[in-house]
FIFISE-947018 format. One line per 10 residues: their letters; for each residue x, y, z of N, C-alpha, C, CB. Coordinates in nm, 2 decimals. Glycine has a CB too. Example, Ala and Ser with C-alpha at 12.3 -4.5 7.8 and 13.67 -1.06 7.14 Angstrom:
<atoms>
as) 1.32,-0.57,0.78,1.23,-0.45,0.78,1.32,-0.33,0.78,1.13,-0.45,0.90 ~ 1.28,-0.22,0.71,1.37,-0.11,0.71,1.29,0.00,0.79,1.41,-0.06,0.57;
</atoms>
This chain:
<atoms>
xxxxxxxxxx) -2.24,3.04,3.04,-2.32,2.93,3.00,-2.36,2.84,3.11,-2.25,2.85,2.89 ~ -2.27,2.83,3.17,-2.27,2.73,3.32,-2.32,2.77,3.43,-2.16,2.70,3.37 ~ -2.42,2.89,3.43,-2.46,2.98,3.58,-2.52,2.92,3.65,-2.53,3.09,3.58 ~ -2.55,2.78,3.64,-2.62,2.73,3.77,-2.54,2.75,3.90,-2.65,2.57,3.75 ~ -2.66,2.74,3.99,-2.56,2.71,4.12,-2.59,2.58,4.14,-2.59,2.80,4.27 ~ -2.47,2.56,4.20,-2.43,2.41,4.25,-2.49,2.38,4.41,-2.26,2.40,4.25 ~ -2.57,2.30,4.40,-2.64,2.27,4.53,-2.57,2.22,4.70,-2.73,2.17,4.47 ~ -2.66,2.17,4.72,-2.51,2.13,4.87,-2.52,2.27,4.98,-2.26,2.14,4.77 ~ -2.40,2.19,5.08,-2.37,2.28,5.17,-2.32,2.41,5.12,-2.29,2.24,5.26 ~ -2.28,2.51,5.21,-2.20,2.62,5.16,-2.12,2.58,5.18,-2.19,2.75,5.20;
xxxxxxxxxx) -1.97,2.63,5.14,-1.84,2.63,5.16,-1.84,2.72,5.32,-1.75,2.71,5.03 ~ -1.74,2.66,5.38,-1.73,2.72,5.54,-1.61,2.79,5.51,-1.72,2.60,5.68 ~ -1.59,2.94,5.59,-1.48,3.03,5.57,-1.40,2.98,5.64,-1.50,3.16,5.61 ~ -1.21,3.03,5.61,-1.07,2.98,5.70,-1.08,2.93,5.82,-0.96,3.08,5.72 ~ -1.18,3.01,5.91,-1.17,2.97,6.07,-1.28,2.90,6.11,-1.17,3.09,6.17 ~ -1.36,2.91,6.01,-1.48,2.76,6.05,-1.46,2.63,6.03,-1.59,2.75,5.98 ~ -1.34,2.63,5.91,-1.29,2.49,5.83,-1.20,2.40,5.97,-1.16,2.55,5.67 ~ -1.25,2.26,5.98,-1.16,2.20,6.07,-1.13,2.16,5.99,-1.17,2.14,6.18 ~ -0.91,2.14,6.03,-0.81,2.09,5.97,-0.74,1.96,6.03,-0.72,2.20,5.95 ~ -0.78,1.98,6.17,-0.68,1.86,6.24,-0.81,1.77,6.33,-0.52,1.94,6.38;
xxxxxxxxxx) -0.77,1.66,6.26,-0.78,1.55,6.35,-0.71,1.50,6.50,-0.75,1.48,6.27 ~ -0.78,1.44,6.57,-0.70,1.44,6.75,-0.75,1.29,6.80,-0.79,1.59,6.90 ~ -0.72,1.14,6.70,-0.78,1.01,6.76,-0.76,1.05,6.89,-0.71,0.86,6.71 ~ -0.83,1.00,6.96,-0.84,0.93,7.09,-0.87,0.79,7.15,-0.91,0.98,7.13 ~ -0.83,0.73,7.20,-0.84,0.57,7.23,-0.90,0.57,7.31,-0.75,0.49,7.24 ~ -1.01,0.49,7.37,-1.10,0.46,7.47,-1.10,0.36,7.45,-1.23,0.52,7.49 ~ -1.16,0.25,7.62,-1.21,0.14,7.63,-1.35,0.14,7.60,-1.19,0.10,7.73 ~ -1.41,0.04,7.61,-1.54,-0.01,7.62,-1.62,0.11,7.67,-1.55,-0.15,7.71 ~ -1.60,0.08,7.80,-1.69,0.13,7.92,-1.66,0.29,7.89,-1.62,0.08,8.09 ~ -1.55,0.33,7.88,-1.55,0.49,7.81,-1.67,0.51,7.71,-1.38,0.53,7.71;
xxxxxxxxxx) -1.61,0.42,7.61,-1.70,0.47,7.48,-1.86,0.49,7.54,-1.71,0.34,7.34 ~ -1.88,0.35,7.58,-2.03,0.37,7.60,-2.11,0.47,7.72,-2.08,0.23,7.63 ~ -1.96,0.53,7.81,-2.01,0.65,7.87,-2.03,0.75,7.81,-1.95,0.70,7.96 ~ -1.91,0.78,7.73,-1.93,0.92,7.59,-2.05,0.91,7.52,-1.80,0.92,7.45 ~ -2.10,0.79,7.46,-2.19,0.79,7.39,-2.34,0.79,7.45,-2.15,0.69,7.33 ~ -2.32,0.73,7.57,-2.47,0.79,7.63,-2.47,0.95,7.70,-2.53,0.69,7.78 ~ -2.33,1.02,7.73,-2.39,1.15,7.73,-2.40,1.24,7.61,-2.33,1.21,7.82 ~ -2.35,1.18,7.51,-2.39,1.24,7.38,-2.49,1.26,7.32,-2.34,1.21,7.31 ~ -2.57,1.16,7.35,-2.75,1.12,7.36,-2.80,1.19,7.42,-2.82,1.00,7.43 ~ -2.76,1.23,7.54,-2.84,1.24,7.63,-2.85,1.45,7.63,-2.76,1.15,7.77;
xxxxxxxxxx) -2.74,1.49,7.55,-2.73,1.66,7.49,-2.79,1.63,7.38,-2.58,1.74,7.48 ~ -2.81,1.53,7.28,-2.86,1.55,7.15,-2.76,1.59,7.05,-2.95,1.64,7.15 ~ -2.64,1.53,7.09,-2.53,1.58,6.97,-2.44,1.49,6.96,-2.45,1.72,6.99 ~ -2.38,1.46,6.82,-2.31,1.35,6.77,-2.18,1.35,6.91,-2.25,1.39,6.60 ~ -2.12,1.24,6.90,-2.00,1.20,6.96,-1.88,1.34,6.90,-1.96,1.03,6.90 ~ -1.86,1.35,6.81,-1.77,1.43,6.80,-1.79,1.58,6.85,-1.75,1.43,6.70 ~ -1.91,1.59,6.80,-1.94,1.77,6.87,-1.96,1.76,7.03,-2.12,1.84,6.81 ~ -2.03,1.66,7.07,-1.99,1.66,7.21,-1.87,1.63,7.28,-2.04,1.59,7.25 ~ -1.80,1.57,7.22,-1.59,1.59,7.22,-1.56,1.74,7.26,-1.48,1.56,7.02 ~ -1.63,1.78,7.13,-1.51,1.91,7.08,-1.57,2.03,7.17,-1.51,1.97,6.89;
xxxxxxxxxx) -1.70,2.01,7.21,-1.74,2.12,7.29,-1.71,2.12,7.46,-1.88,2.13,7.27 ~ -1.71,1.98,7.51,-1.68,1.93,7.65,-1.54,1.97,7.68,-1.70,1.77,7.67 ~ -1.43,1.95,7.56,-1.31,1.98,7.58,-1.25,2.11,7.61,-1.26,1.95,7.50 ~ -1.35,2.17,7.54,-1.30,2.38,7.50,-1.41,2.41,7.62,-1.38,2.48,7.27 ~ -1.52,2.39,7.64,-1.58,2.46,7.79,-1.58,2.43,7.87,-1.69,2.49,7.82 ~ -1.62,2.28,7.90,-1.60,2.18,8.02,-1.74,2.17,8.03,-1.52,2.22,8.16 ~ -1.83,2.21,7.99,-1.99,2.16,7.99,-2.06,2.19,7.93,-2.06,2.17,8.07 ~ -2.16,2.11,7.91,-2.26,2.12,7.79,-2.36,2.13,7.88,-2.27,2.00,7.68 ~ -2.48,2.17,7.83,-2.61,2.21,7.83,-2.67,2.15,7.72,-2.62,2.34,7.83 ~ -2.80,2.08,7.77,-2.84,1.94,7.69,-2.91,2.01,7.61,-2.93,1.81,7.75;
xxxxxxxxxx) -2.97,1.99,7.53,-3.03,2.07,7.41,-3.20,1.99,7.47,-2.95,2.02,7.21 ~ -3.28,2.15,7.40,-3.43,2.10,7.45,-3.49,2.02,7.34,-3.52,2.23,7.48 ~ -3.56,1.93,7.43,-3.61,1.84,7.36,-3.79,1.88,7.31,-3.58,1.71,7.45 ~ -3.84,1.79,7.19,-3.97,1.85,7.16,-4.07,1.89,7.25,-4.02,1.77,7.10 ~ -4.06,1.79,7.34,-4.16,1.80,7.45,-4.14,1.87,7.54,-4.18,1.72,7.51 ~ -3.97,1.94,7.62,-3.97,2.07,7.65,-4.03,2.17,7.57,-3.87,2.10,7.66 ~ -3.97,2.19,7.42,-4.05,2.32,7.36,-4.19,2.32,7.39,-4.04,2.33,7.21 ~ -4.24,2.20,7.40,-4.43,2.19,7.43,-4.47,2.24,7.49,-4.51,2.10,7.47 ~ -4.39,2.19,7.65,-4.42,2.26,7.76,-4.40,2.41,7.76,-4.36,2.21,7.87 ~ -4.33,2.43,7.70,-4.30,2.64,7.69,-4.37,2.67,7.61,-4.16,2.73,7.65;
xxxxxxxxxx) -4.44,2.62,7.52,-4.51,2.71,7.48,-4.63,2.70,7.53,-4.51,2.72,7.35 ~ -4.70,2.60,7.64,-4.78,2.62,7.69,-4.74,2.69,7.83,-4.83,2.52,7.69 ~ -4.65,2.68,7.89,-4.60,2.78,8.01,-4.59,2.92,7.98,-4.46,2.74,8.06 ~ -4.56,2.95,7.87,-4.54,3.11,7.85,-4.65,3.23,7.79,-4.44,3.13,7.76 ~ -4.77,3.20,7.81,-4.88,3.23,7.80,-4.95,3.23,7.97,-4.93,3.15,7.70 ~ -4.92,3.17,8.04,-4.93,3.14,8.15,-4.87,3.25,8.26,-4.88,3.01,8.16 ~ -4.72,3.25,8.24,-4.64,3.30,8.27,-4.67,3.44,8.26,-4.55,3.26,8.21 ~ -4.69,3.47,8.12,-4.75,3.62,8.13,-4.85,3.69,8.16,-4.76,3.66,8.04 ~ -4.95,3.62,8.16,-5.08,3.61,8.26,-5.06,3.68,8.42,-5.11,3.45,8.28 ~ -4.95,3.61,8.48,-4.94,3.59,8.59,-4.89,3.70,8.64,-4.89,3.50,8.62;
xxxxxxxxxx) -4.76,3.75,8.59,-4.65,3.89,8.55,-4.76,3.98,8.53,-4.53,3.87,8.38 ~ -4.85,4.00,8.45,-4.95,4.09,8.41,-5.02,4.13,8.57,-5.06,4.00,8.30 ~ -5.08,4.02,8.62,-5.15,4.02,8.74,-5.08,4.06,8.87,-5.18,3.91,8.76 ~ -4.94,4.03,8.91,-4.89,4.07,9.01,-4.84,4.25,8.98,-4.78,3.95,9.03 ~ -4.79,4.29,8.82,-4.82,4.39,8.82,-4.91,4.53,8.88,-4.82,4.37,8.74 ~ -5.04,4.44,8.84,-5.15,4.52,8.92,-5.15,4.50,9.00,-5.27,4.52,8.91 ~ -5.12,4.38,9.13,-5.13,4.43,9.26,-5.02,4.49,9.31,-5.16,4.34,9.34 ~ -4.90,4.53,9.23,-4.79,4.60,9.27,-4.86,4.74,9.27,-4.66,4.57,9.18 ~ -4.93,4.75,9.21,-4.97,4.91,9.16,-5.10,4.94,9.26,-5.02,4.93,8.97 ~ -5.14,4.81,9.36,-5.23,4.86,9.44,-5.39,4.87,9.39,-5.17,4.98,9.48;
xxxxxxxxxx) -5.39,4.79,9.28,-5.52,4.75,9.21,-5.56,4.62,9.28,-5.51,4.74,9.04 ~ -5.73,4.65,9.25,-5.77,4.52,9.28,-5.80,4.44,9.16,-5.88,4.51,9.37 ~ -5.81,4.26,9.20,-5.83,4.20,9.08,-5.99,4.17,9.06,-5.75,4.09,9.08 ~ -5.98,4.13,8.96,-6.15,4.07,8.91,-6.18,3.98,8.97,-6.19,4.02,8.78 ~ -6.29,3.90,8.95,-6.32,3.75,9.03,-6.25,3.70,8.88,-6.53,3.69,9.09 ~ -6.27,3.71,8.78,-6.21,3.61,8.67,-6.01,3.62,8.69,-6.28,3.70,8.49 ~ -6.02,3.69,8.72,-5.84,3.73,8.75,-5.81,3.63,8.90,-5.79,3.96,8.78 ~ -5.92,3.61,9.00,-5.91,3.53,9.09,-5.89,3.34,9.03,-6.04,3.58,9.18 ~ -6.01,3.36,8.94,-6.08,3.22,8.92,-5.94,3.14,8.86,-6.23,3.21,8.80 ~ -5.86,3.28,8.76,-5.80,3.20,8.69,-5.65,3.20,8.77,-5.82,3.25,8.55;
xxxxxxxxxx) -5.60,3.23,8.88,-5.51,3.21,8.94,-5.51,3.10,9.06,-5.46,3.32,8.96 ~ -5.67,3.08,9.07,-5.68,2.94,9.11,-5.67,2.83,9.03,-5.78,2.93,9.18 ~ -5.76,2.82,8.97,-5.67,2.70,8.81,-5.57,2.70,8.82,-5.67,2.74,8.64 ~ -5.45,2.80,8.82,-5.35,2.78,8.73,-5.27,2.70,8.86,-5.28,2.92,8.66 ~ -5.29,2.77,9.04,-5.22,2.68,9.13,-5.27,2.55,9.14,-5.22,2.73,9.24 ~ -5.43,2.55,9.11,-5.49,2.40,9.11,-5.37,2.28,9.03,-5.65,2.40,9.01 ~ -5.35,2.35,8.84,-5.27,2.26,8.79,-5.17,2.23,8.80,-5.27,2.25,8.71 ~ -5.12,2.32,8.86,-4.93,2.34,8.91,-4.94,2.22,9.01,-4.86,2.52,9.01 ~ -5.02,2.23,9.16,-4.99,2.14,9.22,-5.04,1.99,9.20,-5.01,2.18,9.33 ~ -5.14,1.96,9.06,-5.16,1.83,9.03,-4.98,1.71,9.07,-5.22,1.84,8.85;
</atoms>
């Protein structure tokens, strides 16, 4: 009679479930170091705890405007890979395969 499902998170399996708590006491000046490099990876105070402790470094997480730039760099990128291909193979290029690897150093070195 009752078959709904119950909305919410899932339940997390035995070895995903955290059980222990580990306070830690910091000053001032701590806190507000922890907390600006926890900003500064994009992840709460605690996950940045728990991961800094178990690897010893984090890797900041990408931000919107990185993803922007890649997805405008990787069209680019392939372009270019494409092109050096052919001259690896001893082909010549077009004038449009020229024009457009001058653009692309033109905007690189803006």
């Amino acid at each position: 009679m009752n078959d709904r499902k119950k909305g919410g998170r899932p339940k997390l399996s035995a070895p995903e479930k955290r059980k222990f708590r580990i306070p830690v006491m910091v000053n001032e000046f701590e806190y507000e170091k922890i907390l600006e490099k926890s900003k500064k990876t994009g992840f709460p105070i605690s996950t940045y705890m728990r991961k800094i402790s178990i690897k010893g470094e984090l890797k900041m997480r990408d931000t919107s405007k990185q993803i922007k730039l890649l997805r405008i760099m990787y069209p680019i990128a392939n372009n270019l890979n494409q092109l050096a291909m052919r001259l690896n193979k001893n082909k010549q290029l077009t004038s449009n395969e020229i024009d457009f690897l001058r653009s692309v150093i033109k905007d690189l070195t803006k």
